[in-house]
C-alpha positions in Angstrom: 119.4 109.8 124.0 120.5 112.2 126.6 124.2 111.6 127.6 124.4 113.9 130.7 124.7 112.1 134.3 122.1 112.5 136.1 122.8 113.0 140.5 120.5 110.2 142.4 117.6 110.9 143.0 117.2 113.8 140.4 114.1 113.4 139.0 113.5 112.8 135.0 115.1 115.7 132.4 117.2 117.2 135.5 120.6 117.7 136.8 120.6 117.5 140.7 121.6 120.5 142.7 124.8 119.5 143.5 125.5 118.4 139.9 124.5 121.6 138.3 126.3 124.0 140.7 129.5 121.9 139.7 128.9 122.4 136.3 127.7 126.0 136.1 131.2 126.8 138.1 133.2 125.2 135.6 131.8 127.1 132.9 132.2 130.2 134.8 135.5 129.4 135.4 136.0 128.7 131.3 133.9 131.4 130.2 136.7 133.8 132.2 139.7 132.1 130.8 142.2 132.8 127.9 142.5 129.3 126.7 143.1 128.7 122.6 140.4 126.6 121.2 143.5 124.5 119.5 144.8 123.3 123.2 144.8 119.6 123.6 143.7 117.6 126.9 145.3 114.6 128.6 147.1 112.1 126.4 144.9 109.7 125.2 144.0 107.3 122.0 143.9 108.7 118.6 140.8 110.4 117.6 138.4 109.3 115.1 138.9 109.7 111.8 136.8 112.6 110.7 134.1 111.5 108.2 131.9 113.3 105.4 128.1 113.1 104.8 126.8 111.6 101.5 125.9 114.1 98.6 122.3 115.8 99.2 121.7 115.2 95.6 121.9 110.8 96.4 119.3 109.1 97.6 120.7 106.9 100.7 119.5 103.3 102.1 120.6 103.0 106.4 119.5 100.0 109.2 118.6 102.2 111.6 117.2 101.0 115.4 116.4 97.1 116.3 113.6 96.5 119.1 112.2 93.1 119.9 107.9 93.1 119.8 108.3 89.4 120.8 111.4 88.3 123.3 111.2 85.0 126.0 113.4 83.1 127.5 115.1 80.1 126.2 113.2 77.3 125.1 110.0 79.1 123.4 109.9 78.4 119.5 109.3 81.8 117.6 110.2 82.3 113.8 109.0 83.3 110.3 107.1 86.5 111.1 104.9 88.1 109.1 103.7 91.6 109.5 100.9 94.3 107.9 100.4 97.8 108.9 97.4 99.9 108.4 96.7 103.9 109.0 94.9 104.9 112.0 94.5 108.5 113.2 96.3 108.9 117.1 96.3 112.0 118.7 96.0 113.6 115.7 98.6 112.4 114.1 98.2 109.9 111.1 100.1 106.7 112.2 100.5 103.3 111.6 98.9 100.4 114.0 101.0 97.6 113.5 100.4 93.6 114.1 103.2 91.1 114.1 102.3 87.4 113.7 104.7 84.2 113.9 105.0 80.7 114.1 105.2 79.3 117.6 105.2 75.8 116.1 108.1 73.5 114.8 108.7 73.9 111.3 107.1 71.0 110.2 104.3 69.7 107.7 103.1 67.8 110.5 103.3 70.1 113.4 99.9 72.2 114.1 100.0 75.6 113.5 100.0 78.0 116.7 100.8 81.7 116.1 102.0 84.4 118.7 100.9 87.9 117.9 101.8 91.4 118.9 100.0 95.0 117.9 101.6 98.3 118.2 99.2 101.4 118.1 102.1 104.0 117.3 104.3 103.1 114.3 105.8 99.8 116.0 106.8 101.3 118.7 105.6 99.6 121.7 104.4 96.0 121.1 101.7 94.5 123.4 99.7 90.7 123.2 97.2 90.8 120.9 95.0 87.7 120.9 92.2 88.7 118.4 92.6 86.3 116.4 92.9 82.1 117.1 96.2 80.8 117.2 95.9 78.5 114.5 95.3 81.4 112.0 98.7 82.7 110.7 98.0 85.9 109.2 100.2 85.2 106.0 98.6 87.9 103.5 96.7 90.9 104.9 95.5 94.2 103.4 92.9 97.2 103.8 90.5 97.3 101.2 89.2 100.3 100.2 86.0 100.3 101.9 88.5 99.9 104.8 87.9 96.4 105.8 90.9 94.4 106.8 91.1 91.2 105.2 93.8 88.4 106.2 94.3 84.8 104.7 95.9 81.9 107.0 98.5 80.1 105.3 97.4 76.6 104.7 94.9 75.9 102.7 92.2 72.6 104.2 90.7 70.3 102.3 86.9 70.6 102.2 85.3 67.0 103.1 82.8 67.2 101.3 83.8 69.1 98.3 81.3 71.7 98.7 81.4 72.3 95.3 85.1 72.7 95.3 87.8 70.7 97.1 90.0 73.2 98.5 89.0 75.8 101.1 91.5 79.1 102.2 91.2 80.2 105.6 90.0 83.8 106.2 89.3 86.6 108.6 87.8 90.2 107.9 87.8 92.9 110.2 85.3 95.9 109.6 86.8 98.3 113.1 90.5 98.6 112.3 91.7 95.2 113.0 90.5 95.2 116.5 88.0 92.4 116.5 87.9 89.8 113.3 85.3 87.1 111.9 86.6 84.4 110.5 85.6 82.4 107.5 86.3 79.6 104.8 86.3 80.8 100.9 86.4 78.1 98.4 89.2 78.1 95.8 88.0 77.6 92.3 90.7 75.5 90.5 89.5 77.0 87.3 92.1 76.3 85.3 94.8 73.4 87.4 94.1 71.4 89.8 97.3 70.9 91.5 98.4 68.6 94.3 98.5 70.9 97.7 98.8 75.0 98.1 100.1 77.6 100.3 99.2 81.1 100.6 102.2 83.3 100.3 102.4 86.3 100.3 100.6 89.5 99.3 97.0 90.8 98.8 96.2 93.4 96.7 93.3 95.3 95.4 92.9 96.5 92.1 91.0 100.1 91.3 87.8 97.9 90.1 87.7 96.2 93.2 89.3 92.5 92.5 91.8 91.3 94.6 94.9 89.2 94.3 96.8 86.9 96.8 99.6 85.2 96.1 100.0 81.5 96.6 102.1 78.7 95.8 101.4 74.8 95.0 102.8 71.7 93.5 101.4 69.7 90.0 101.4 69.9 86.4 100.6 72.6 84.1 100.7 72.2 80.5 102.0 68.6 81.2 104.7 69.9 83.6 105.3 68.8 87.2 106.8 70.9 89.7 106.0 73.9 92.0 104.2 77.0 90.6 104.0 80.7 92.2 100.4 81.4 92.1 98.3 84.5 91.6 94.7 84.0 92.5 92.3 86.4 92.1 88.7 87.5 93.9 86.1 89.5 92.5 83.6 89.2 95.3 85.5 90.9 98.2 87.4 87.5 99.3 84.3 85.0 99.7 85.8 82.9 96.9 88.8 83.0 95.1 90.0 81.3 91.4 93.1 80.6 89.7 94.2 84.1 87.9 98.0 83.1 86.8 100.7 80.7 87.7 104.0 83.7 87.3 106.6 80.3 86.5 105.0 78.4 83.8 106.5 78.1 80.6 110.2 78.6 82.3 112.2 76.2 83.4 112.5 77.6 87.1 110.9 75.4 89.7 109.3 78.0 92.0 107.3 78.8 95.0 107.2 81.7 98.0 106.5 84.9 96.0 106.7 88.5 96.7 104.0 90.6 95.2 103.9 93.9 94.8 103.4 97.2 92.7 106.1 99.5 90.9 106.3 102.6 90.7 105.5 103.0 86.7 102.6 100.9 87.3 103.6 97.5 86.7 103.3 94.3 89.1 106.7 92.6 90.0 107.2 89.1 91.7 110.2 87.7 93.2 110.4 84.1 93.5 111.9 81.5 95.8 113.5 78.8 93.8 112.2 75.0 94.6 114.5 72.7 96.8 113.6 69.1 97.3 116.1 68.9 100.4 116.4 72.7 102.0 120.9 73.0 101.8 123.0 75.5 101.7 123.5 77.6 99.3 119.4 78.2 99.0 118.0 78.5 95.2 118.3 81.3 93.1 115.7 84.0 93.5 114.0 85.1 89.8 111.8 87.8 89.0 109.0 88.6 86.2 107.0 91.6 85.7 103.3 92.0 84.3 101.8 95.0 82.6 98.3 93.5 83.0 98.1 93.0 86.3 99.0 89.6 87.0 96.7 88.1 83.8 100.4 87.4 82.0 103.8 87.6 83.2 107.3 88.5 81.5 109.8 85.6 81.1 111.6 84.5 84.2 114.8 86.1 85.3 117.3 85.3 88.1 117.4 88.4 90.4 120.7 90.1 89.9 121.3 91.5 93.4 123.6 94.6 94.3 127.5 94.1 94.8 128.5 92.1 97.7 125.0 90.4 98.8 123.2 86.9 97.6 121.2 85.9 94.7 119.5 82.9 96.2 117.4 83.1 99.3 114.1 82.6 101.0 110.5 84.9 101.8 111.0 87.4 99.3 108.3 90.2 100.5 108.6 93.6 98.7 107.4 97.2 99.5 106.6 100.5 97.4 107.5 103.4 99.6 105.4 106.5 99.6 108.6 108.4 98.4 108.8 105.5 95.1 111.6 103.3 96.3 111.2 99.1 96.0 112.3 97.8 98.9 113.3 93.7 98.7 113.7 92.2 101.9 114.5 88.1 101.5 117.7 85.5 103.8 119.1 83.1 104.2 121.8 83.6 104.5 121.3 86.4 106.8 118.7 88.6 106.5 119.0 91.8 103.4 117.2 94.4 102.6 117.7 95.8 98.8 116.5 99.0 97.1 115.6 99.7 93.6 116.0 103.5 94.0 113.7 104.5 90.8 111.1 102.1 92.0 110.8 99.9 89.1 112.7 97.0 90.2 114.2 96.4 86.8 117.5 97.2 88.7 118.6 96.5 92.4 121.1 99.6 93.4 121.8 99.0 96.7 121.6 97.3 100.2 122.5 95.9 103.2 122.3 93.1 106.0 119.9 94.0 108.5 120.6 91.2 110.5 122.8 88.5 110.6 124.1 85.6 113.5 125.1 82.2 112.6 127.2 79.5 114.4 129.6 79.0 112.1 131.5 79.5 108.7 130.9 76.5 107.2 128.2 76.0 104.8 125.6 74.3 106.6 126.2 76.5 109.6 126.8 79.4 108.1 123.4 78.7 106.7 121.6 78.5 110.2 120.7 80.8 112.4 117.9 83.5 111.9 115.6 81.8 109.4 116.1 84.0 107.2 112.4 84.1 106.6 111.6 88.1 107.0 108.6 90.5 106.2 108.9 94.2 105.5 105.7 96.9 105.3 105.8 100.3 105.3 106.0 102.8 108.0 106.5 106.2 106.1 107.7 108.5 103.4 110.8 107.3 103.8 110.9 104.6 105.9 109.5 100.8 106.5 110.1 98.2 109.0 111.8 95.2 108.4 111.0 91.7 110.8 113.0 88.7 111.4 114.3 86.5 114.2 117.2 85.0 115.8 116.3 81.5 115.6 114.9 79.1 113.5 111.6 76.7 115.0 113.8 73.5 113.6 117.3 72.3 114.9 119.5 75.6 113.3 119.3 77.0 116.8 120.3 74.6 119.3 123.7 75.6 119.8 122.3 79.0 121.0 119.8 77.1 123.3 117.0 78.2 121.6 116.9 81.7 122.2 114.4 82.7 120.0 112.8 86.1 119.5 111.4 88.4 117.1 112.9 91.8 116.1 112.1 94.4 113.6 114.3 97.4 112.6 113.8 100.3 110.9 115.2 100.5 107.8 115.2 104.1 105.9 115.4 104.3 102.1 115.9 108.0 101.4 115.6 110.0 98.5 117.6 112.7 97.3 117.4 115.9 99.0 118.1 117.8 102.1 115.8 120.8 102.2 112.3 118.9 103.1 110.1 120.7 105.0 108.3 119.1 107.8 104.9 119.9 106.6 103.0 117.3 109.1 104.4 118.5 111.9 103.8 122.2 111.0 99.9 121.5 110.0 99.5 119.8 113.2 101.3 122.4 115.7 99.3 125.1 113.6 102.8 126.5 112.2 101.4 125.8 108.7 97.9 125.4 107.3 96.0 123.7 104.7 93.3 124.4 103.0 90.5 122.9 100.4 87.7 121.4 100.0 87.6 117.7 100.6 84.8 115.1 100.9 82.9 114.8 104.3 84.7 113.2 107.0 84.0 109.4 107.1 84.7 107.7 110.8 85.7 104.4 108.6 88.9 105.9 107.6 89.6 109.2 109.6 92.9 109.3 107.9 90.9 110.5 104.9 91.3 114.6 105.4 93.3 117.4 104.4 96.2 116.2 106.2 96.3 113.4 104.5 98.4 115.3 101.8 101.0 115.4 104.1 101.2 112.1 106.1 103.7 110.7 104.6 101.0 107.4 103.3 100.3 106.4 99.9 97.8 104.5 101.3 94.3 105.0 99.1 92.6 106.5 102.1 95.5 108.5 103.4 95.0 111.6 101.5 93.0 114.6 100.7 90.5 113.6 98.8 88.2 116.5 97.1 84.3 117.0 96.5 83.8 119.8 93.9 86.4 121.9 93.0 89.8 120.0 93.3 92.5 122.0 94.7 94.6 122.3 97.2 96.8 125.2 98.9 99.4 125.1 101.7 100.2 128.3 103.6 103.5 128.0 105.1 104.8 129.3 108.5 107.2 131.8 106.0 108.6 132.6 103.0 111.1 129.7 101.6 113.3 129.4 98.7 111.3 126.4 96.9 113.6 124.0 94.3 112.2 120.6 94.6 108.5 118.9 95.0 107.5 115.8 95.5 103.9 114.9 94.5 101.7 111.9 94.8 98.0 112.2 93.0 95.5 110.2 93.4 96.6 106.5 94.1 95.6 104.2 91.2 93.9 106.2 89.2 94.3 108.7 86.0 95.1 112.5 87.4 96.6 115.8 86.5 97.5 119.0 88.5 99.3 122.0 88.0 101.0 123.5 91.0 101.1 127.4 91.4 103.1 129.6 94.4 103.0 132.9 95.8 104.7 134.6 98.3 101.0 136.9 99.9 98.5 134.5 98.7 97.4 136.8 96.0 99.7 136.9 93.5 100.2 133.8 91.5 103.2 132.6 89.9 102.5 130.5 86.2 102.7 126.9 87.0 105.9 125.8 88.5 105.3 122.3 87.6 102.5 120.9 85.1 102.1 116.7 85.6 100.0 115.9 82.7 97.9 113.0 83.1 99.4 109.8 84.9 99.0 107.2 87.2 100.5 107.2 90.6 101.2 104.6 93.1 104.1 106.7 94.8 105.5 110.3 95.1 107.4 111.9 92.0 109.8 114.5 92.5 110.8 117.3 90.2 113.1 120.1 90.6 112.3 123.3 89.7 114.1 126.5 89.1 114.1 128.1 93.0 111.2 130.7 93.3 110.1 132.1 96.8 107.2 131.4 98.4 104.7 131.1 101.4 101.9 129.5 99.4 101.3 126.9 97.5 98.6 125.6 95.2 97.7 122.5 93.4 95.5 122.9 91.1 92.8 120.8 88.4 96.1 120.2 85.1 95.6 120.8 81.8 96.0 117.1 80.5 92.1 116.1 80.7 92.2 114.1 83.6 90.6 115.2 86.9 92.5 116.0 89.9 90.5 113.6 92.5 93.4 113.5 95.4 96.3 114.7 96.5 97.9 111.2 98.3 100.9 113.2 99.2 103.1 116.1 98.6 106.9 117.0 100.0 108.1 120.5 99.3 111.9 121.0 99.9 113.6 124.8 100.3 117.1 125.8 98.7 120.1 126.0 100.8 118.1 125.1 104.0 119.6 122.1 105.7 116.4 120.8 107.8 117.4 117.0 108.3 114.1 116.2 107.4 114.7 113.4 104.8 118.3 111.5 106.3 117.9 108.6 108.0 118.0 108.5 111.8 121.8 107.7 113.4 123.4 108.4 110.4 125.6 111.3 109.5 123.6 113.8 107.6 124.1 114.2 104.5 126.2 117.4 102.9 128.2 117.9 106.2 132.1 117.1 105.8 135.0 116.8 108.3 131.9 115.2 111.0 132.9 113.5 114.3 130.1 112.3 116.6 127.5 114.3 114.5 124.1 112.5 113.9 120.5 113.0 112.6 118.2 112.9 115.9 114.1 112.7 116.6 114.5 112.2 120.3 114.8 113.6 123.6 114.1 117.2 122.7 111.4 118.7 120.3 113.6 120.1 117.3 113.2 123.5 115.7 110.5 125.4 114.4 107.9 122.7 114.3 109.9 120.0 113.1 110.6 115.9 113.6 114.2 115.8 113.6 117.4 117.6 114.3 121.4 117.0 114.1 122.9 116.7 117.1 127.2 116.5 118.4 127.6 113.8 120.6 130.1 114.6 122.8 131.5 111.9 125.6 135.3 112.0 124.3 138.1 113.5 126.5 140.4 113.5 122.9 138.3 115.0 120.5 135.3 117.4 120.4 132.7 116.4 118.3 132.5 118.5 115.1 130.5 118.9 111.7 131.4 121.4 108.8 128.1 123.1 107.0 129.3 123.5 103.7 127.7 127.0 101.8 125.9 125.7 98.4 126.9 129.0 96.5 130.0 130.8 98.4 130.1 134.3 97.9 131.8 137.2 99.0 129.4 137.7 101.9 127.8 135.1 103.6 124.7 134.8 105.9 124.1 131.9 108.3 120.9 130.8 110.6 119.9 127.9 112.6 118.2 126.5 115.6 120.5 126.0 118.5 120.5 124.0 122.0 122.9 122.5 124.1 124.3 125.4 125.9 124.1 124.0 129.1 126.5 120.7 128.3 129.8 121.8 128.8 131.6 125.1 128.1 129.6 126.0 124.8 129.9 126.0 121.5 132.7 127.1 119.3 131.6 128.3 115.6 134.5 128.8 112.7 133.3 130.8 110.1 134.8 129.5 106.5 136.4 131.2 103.4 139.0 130.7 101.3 142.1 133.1 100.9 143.7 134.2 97.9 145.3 130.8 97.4 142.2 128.7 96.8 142.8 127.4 100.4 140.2 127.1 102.8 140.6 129.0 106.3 138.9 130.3 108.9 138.1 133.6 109.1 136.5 134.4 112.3 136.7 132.1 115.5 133.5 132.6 117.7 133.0 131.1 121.3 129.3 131.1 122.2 127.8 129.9 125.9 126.3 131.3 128.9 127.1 133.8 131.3 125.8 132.7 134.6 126.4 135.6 136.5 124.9 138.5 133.7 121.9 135.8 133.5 123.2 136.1 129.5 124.4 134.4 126.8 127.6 135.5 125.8 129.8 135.9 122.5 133.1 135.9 122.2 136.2 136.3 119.0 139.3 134.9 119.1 142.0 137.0 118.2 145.2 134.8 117.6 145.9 134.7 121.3 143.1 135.0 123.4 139.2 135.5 123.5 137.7 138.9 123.7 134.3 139.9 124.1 132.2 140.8 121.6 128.7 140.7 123.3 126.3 139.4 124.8 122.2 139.2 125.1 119.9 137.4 128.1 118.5 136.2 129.5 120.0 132.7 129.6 117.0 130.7 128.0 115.8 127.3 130.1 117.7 123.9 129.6 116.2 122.2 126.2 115.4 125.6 124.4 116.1 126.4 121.1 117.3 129.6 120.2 117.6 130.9 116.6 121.6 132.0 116.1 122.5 134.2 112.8 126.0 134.9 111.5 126.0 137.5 108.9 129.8 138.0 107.7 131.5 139.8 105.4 135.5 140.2 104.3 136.1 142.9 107.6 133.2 141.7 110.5 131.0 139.7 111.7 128.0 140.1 113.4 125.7 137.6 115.7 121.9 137.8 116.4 120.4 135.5 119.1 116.4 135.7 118.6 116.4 138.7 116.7 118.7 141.0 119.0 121.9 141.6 117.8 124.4 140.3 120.6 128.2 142.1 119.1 129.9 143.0 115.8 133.3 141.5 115.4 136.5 142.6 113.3 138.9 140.2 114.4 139.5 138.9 111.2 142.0 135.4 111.7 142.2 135.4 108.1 141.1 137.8 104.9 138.5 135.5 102.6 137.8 136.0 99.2 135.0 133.4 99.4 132.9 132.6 102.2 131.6 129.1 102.2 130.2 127.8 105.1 131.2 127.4 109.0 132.2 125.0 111.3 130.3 123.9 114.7 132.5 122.3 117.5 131.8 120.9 121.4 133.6 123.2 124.1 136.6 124.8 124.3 138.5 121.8 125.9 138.3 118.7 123.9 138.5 116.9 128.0 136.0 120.0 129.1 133.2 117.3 127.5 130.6 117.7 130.0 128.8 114.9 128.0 127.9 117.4 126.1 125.0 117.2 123.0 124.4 120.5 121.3 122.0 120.4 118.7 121.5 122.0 115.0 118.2 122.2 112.7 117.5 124.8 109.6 120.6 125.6 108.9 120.7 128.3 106.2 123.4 129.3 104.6 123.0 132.2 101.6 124.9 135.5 100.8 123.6 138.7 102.5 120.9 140.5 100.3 
């Protein structure tokens, strides 16, 4: 957000006149002073505490924004969501359209069902009515097939009077244009193998690589002489029109057993997460259990309770999992409150880590502390990195009365990062032209437009979302420049038996021998592998040497050395790698960021007792030390102040140059100055001023007796005003304004920062 103040009746992204005279006089005014960058302001409350980024090398799990696609007044019931998300191209841009469905009814069995509805076009970001399907259909399990019809199942089952031939009939719809328009349909459920009392459709559909689907379900009757309630699998091999009896994942244990969560791991497997039967829903809800199958869904592994991560519940309700494109298992399930848990290698043998997305309840006691949100959630995926979680704030039964009934929907993102800081925005640069891709890939169908070169780079792992290839299979990505390359992430072909070898060079020319060799495997996410750092500009995948084709390329991530590009940390959080940060945070808002990129790091700065602050740690310190990045903000405040680090003879770390940057209004130039121990002197300066919301590219090249700074390629001043000799420089030190009361609600921004010795 932008945190300046804007004069009335300024229009949009403007200070008013009177506003920005004021402010260009006071930087004037500081610009031309002596004050010491350690002075203090007014008295005031203690500052912050300073805090440190997580390690680059950790992958990282953060709630990130809460909007509400569905939001009345009091008195409208509105719980249990349920959610799917399908690629679309927009502008361009491959992005997800969205639809959010949920009960509007009373949780009852005898209530009739009514469904509100909600579509977002752009990756959930704006919700709007959407009333394309009847009211009474609930949208429980929904998927894209691979021909790229949309096909969605309604929740309860109907009894078929007369059988016709079989008893029990599952609502349908299909959508052949993108889940704009729908036909709706009855298939018949062949009970094959039980025929149990009454079934529910919960929660997943799937499609297998030879074209049969499974949903899961849930019902109540005996198996094997056993009465209780089984998690279903059912399976179709005629495109939905009927479906049978494939598995029941419980039987044989001695777990009662009903919502499931269905879903695929990362090494191939399927996993389901169970709700635990409860004759009387009380607090504390059944123990969720888990079971795996290597068959896909024919047989299942014994039940297991789900051991959860430190500190949140075992038992709960609407367990709905999701495989995200960069191979992390997300787990969403409540009651109480609503969580969110990752397995960060994707195979969901082990849950590492999470957190409470949401939680509000009107009291501590067990039943109350019970009530609240449902509990009953949905998650799908949104990116790379990245899904959305839904929930609401009030059950459609009695839990919410004491809030009057206040219901509404919400979904927040929820990021699940993997390791690594140097990702390069490869979307953004293919689409702004900055980088380019090239190959030869099947014809374009208008079915599924995401199905093109960019594809690759989309951040889906949806089967459609890729490049796929005709003829020779390879692919090459020419990059805006050169980098330092240590890490790829690489996706083949979704569901089926590749190979590829991936080659670089720095003119295009010149090939390096394979950087990374795959062998033959099976993807249904990205995996990463770090490689020993090579330069380059291009790079190619390539048919490998296993014996398996190379049919797609689903996606691909490529992440540079020592480049900090804030590309993979999750919005609003502090990026990882940074120490010693106050009001520093990863940003995709408000301004472009650098060099063709999605997000940024920006100091927030609205504090009269503290600057905001960040320190960019150097990965290898050496005796001479070279720093770039993208910066903006110039115009908040008085500028920006830049330490550069080493450490002395002692180990210690200090700083050995002090460096003012900002404008100078009246030279129409941006101006640099070095603190000497007691005052600022100038050490140059180069114009003209750039507009408000302009990025400029700063270097720092130092060594143990000067420093120099570059603003877009013109060197503005060489500095020896040395505050202290180094023996090691590693890294510098970016701070808001001279003044920590001089804020100016100031927000100056940082993107690909690089930090390596001189050549």
């Amino acid at each position: 957000m932008s945190w300046f103040r804007r004069t009335p009746g300024s229009s949009s992204g403007h200070w008013g006149l009177g506003a920005l005279a004021l402010a260009l006089l006071a930087v004037s005014i500081v610009i031309g002073s002596a004050l010491t960058p350690g002075s203090s302001g007014p008295a005031s409350a203690a500052p912050p505490q300073l805090v440190d980024g997580a390690a680059g090398d950790e992958p990282s799990l953060s709630a990130g924004a809460m909007w509400y696609p569905w939001a009345p007044g009091p008195g409208e019931l509105g719980a249990v969501p349920s959610a799917f998300s399908i690629d679309h191209v927009l502008d361009g841009r491959t992005v997800k359209k969205v639809v959010a469905s949920w009960g509007r009814n009373e949780d009852s069995p005898s209530a009739p069902l009514r469904s509100g509805r909600a579509v977002a076009d752009d990756n959930g970001q704006v919700f709007v009515p959407y009333d394309a399907l009847p009211s009474t259909f609930t949208m429980t399990a929904t998927t894209r097939l691979r021909d790229g019809t949309v096909l969605s199942a309604s929740f309860v089952p109907l009894t078929l009077n007369p059988p016709s031939p079989n008893r029990i009939g599952i609502p349908m719809a299909r959508s052949t244009d993108g889940a704009t328009s729908w036909t709706t349909y009855t298939a018949q459920l062949v009970e094959n193998k039980w025929r149990l009392n009454w079934y529910r459709i919960h929660r997943d559909l799937i499609e297998l690589a030879d074209g049969t689907l499974l949903m899961g379900a849930y019902g109540q009757g005996s198996i094997g002489g056993v009465t209780k309630e089984y998690s279903l699998v059912l399976e179709s091999t005629d495109g939905g029109q009927t479906f049978r009896q494939r598995a029941a994942v419980n039987a044989g244990s001695r777990y009662g057993t009903n919502e499931l969560g269905l879903a695929r791991t990362s090494d191939g497997r399927l996993i389901a997460v169970m709700r635990g039967s409860e004759s009387v829903p009380r607090p504390p809800s059944m123990p969720l259990t888990v079971s795996f199958s290597d068959d896909d869904g024919v047989t299942w592994s014994p039940v297991e309770p789900y051991v959860p991560p430190e500190g949140l519940p075992n038992n709960g309700v609407s367990p709905k999992l999701v495989l995200q494109p960069n191979g992390q298992l997300l787990l969403a399930y409540g009651r109480p409150d609503n969580n969110v848990v990752v397995s960060r290698d994707g195979t969901g043998r082990t849950w590492d880590t999470g957190t409470v997305v949401y939680s509000r309840h009107p009291g501590d006691d067990p039943l109350r502390r019970w009530m609240g949100s449902s509990g009953n959630m949905d998650i799908i995926q949104l990116s790379s990195g990245a899904s959305l979680a839904f929930g609401d704030t009030c059950h459609n039964i009695w839990w919410c009365r004491e809030y009057g009934h206040d219901n509404k929907i919400w979904t927040r993102k929820v990021e699940a990062r993997s390791a690594g800081v140097g990702r390069i925005d490869l979307a953004t640069k293919v689409r702004t032209g900055a980088a380019r891709l090239t190959g030869a890939v099947v014809a374009a169908d208008a079915r599924f437009p995401e199905q093109r070169l960019e594809g690759a780079v989309d951040g889906s792992s949806e089967y459609r979302a890729a490049a796929r290839f005709a003829g020779d299979a390879a692919l090459t990505i020419e990059l805006d420049h050169v980098y330092t390359l240590d890490r790829i992430g690489l996706m083949l072909a979704r569901g089926e038996a590749n190979s590829a070898r991936v080659q670089v060079s720095e003119d295009g020319r010149r090939w390096s021998r394979p950087v990374l060799d795959t062998g033959v495997r099976t993807d249904y996410a990205m995996t990463y592998t770090d490689i020993e750092p090579v330069r380059a500009r291009y790079v190619r995948i390539n048919p490998g040497s296993g014996g398996a084709p190379l049919t797609a390329v689903t996606e691909v991530e490529l992440y540079a050395a020592d480049l900090l590009t804030f590309e993979n940390d999750a919005i609003n959080e502090v990026p990882r790698t940074l120490t010693d940060t106050r009001y520093a945070f990863v940003v995709d808002t408000i301004i472009d960021s650098y060099d063709h990129s999605a997000t940024h790091m920006a100091l927030v700065d609205a504090d009269m007792g503290a600057r905001a602050g960040a320190t960019f740690p150097a990965q290898r310190p050496a005796s001479t030390q070279h720093v770039s990045f993208g910066f903006e903000g110039y115009g908040y405040g008085s500028g920006a102040l830049w330490d550069v680090l080493g450490t002395n003879a002692d180990g210690d770390e200090v700083t050995a140059f002090r460096l003012h940057f900002a404008p100078d209004w009246t030279a129409n130039a941006m101006k640099v100055r070095a603190w000497d121990g007691d005052s600022w002197v100038d050490v140059g300066s180069a114009g003209p001023v750039p507009a408000n919301k302009t990025w400029m590219t700063v270097t720092i090249d130092s060594t143990g007796s000067s420093t120099t700074v570059s603003l877009n390629g013109t060197v503005m001043g060489t500095t020896t005003l040395a505050l202290e000799e180094v023996e090691e420089f590693t890294g510098f030190r970016a701070e808001t304004g001279l003044l920590p009361e001089d804020v100016g609600n100031m927000e100056h921004s940082y993107d690909d920062v690089l930090i390596t010795p001189l050549d």
